[in-house]
C-alpha positions in Angstrom: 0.0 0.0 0.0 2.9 1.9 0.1 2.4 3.2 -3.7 -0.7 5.4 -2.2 1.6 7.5 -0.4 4.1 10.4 -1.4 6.7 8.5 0.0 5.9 5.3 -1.3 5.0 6.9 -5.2 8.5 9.0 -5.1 10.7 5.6 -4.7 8.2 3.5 -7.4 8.3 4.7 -11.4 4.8 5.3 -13.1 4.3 2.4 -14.7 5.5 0.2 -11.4 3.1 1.7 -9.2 0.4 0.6 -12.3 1.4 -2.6 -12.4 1.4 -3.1 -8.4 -2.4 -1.6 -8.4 -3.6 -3.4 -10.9 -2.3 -6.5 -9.2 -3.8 -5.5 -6.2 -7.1 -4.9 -7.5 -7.7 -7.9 -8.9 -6.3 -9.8 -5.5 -9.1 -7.6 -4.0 -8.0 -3.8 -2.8 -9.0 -3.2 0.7 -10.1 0.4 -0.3 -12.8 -0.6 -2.0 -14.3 -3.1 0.4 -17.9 -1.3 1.3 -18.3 0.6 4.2 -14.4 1.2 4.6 -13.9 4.2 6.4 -12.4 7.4 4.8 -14.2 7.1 1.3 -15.7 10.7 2.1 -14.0 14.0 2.7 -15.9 17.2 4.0 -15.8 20.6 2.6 -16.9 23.9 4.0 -19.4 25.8 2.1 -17.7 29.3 0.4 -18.7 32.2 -1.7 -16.3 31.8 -4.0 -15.1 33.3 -8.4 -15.4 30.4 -10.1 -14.2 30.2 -13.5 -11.0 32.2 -15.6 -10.3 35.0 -17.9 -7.3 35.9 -19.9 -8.0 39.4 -21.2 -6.8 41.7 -18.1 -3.8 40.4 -16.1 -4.7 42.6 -12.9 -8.6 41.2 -12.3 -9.3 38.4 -10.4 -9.2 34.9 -11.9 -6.7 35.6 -14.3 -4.9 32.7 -16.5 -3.4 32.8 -19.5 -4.9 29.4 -20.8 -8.2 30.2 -19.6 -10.7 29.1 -21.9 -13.5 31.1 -23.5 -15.8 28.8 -21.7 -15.0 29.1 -18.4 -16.2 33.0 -17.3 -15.3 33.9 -14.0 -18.8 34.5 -12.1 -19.7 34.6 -8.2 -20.8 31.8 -6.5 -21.5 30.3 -3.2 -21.6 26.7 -2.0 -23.3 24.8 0.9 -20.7 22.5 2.8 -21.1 19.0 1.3 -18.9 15.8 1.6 -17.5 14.6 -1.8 -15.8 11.3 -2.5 -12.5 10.7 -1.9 -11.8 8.7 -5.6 -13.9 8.1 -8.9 -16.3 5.6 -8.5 -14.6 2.7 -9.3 -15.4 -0.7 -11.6 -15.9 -2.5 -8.4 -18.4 -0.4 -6.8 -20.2 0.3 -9.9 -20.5 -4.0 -10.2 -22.4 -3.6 -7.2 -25.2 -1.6 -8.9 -25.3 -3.9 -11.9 -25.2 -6.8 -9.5 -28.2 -5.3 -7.2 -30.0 -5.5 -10.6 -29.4 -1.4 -11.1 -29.5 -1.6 -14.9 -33.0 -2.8 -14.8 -35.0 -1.5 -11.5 -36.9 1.6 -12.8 -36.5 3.3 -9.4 -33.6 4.6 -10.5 -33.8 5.7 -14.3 -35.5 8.5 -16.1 -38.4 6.9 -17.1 -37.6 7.3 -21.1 -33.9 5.9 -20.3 -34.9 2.8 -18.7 -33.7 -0.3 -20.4 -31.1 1.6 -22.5 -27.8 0.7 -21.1 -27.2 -2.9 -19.1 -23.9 -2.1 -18.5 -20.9 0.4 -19.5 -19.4 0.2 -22.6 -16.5 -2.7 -22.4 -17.9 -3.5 -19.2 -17.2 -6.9 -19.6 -13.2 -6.0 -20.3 -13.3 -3.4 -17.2 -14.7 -5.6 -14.7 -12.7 -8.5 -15.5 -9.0 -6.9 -15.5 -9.5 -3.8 -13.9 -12.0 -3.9 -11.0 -9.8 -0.3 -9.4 -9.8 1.9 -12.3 -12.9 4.1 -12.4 -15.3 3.0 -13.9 -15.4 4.8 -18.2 -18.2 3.9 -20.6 -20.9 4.7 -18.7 -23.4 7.9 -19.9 -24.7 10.5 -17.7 -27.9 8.4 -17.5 -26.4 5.6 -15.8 -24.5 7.9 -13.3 -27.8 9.8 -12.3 -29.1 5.8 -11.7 -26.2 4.6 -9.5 -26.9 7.9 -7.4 -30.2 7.3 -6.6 -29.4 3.7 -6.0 -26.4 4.3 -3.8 -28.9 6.9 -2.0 -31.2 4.3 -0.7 -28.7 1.3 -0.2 -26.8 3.5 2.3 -30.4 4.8 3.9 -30.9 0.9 4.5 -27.9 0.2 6.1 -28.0 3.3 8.4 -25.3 5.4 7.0 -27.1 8.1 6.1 -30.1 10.3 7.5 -33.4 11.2 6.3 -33.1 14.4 3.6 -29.3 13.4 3.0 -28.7 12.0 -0.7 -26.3 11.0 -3.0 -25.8 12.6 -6.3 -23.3 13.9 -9.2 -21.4 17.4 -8.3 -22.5 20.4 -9.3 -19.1 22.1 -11.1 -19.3 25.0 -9.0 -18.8 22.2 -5.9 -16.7 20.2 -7.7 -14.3 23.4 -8.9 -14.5 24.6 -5.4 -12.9 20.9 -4.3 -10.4 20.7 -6.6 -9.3 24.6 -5.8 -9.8 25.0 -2.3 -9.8 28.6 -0.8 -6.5 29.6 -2.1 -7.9 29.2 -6.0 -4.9 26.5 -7.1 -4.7 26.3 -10.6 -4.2 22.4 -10.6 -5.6 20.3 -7.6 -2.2 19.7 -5.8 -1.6 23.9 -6.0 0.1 25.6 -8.7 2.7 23.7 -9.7 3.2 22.4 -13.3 1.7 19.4 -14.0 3.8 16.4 -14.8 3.3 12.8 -15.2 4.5 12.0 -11.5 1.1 13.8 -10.8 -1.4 12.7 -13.0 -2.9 10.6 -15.9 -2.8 13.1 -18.9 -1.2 13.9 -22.1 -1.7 10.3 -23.4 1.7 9.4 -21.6 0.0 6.1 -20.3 -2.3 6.0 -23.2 -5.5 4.5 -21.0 -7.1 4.7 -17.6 -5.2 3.9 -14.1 -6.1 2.7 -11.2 -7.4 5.4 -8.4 -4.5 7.2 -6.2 -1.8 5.8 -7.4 -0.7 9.6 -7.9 -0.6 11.0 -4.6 1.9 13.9 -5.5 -1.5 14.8 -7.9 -3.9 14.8 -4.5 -5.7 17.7 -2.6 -4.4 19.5 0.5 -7.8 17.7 2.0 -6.8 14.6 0.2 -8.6 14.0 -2.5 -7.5 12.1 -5.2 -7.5 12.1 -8.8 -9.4 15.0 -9.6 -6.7 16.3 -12.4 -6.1 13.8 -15.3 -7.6 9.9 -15.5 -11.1 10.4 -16.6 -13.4 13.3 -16.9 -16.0 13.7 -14.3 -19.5 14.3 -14.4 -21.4 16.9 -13.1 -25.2 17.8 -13.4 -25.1 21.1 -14.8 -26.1 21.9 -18.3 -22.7 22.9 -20.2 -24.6 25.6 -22.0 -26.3 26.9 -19.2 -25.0 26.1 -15.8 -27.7 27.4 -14.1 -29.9 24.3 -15.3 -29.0 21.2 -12.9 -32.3 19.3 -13.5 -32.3 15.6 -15.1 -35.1 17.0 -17.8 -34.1 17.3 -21.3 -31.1 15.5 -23.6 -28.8 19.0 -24.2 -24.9 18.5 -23.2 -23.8 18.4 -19.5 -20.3 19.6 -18.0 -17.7 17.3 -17.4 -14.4 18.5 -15.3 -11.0 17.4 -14.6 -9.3 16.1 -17.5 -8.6 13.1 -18.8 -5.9 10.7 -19.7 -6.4 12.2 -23.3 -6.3 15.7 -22.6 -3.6 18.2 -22.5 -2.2 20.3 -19.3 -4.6 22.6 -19.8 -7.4 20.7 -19.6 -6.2 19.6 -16.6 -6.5 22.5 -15.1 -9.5 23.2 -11.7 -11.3 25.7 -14.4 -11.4 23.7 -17.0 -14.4 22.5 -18.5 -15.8 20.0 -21.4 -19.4 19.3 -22.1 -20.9 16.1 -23.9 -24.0 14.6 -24.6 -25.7 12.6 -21.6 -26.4 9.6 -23.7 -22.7 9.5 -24.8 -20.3 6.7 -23.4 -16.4 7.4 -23.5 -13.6 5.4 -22.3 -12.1 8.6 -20.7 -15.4 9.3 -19.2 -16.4 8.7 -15.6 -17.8 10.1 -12.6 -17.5 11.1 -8.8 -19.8 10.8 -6.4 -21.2 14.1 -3.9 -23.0 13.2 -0.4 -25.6 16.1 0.0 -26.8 17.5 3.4 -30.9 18.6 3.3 -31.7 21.7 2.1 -32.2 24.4 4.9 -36.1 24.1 4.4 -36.0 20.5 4.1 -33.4 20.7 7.3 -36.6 22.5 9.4 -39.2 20.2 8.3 -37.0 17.0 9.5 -36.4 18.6 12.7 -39.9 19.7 13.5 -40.8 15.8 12.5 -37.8 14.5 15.0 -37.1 14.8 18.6 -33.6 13.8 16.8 -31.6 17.2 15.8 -30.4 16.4 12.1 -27.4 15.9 11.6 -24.2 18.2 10.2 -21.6 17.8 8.7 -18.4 18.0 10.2 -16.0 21.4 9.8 -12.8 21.0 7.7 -11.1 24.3 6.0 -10.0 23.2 3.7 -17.1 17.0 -25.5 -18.3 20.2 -27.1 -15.4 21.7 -26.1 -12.1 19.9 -26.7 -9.4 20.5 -24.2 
């Protein structure tokens, strides 16, 4: 397990710390074993400038490979707690093994029955059960939320109110940036392939946190490079987070594909929901209740609700 840390990663080469993984996933990794602690980090909630601009040097948010997509605009976020890792190729078996694919409890009633499984699923599950999980659209995301929503309410791990669902990118920019606005994830320092999964220097997905020199100050883990990530908002209009409609949502992070820049915490990329990409996954955000819905479940309780704990912390090719 040594590979997951800075130490351990600085004494192992790339591709041996891929090889070790991959071994170890398939021998069973014991951070994917369900209900393991630490699969969950908390954020604080912030008014934050999300976004970059390149035309005036002195104003806030400024980046000289900002995008013309990513305009810098004022924002606040609720604290939330978001996952550690991608979701993974073993945990996603678990909804497909539940019966996922096919319960309509999950799906969008007009999307039921329209994907068994991620693309190459058979091919993922088989050699790489600690990758994240690629192939799989928007749709099927949105269904292993709600699934993974009510599993956890059954087995007590979460409250009444609480749910699980796909980032919104103005929580998952504010993750990957933190309060000091890093460029990349780990802070400002260039990226390199002792970091992350980009610039086709691997040429395919690796397993999760095998680049811990890539990781958050609060430890999160693979949020530049690997895959893209989904998130719920529209990509032409961000304001629009409902699961209504077929237009193109946002994806964030970067890929194995993309180039440093797209790499970087403002960088965005939109695709179809319906599309399936083998540099395409997804993270997973837990949710607190809304403040109304907070009142109503304490007027209905004896139990205060609980909160979560403190921490400080393809349209578009990039």
């Amino acid at each position: 397990m040594a590979i997951f840390t800075p130490a351990g990663a600085a004494r192992v080469p790339v591709k041996g710390r891929i090889a070790a993984a991959e071994a170890l996933g398939k021998a069973g990794d014991p951070r994917l074993v369900e209900g393991v602690e630490g699969l969950w980090v908390p954020l604080d909630g912030a008014t934050f400038t999300l976004g970059a601009q390149r035309e005036n040097r002195e104003a806030a948010n400024y980046d000289p490979d900002a995008g013309n997509n990513e305009t810098p605009r004022r924002i606040t976020v609720a604290p939330f707690r978001l996952a550690r890792r991608p979701v993974t190729v073993a945990e996603f078996a678990r909804f497909i093994d539940d019966g996922g694919c096919r319960d309509r409890r999950w799906w969008r009633e007009d999307r039921l029955g329209e994907e068994e499984s991620p693309k190459e699923w058979d091919e993922q599950a088989y050699y790489f059960p600690n990758h994240p999980v690629t192939g799989a659209s928007w749709f099927e995301a949105n269904a292993y939320c709600a699934w993974l929503t009510e599993r956890r309410r059954r087995l007590g791990e979460i409250d009444a109110g609480e749910r699980i669902r796909l980032p919104r990118e103005e929580e998952w920019e504010w993750a990957a940036r933190g309060a000091g606005l890093r460029c990349y994830p780990w802070g400002d320092q260039e990226a390199t392939e002792g970091r992350l999964n980009f610039g086709r220097e691997v040429a395919r997905p690796t397993p999760v946190g095998i680049y811990p020199g890539g990781h958050t100050p609060e430890d999160l883990e693979d949020m530049a490079g690997n895959v893209w990530e989904w998130c719920v908002n529209e990509y032409r209009a961000p304001e629009r987070t409902g699961t209504e409609g077929n237009a193109p949502r946002v994806l964030r992070g970067g890929s194995w594909l993309s180039h440093r820049r797209g790499t970087r915490c403002e960088a965005r990329n939109g695709l179809f929901p319906f599309n399936r990409l083998g540099d395409v996954g997804f993270r997973v955000l837990w949710s607190p209740p809304s403040p109304r819905r907070r009142e109503t479940l304490a007027t209905e309780s004896s139990v205060p609700p609980s909160s979560l704990p403190r921490r400080v912390g393809r349209v578009s090719a990039a």
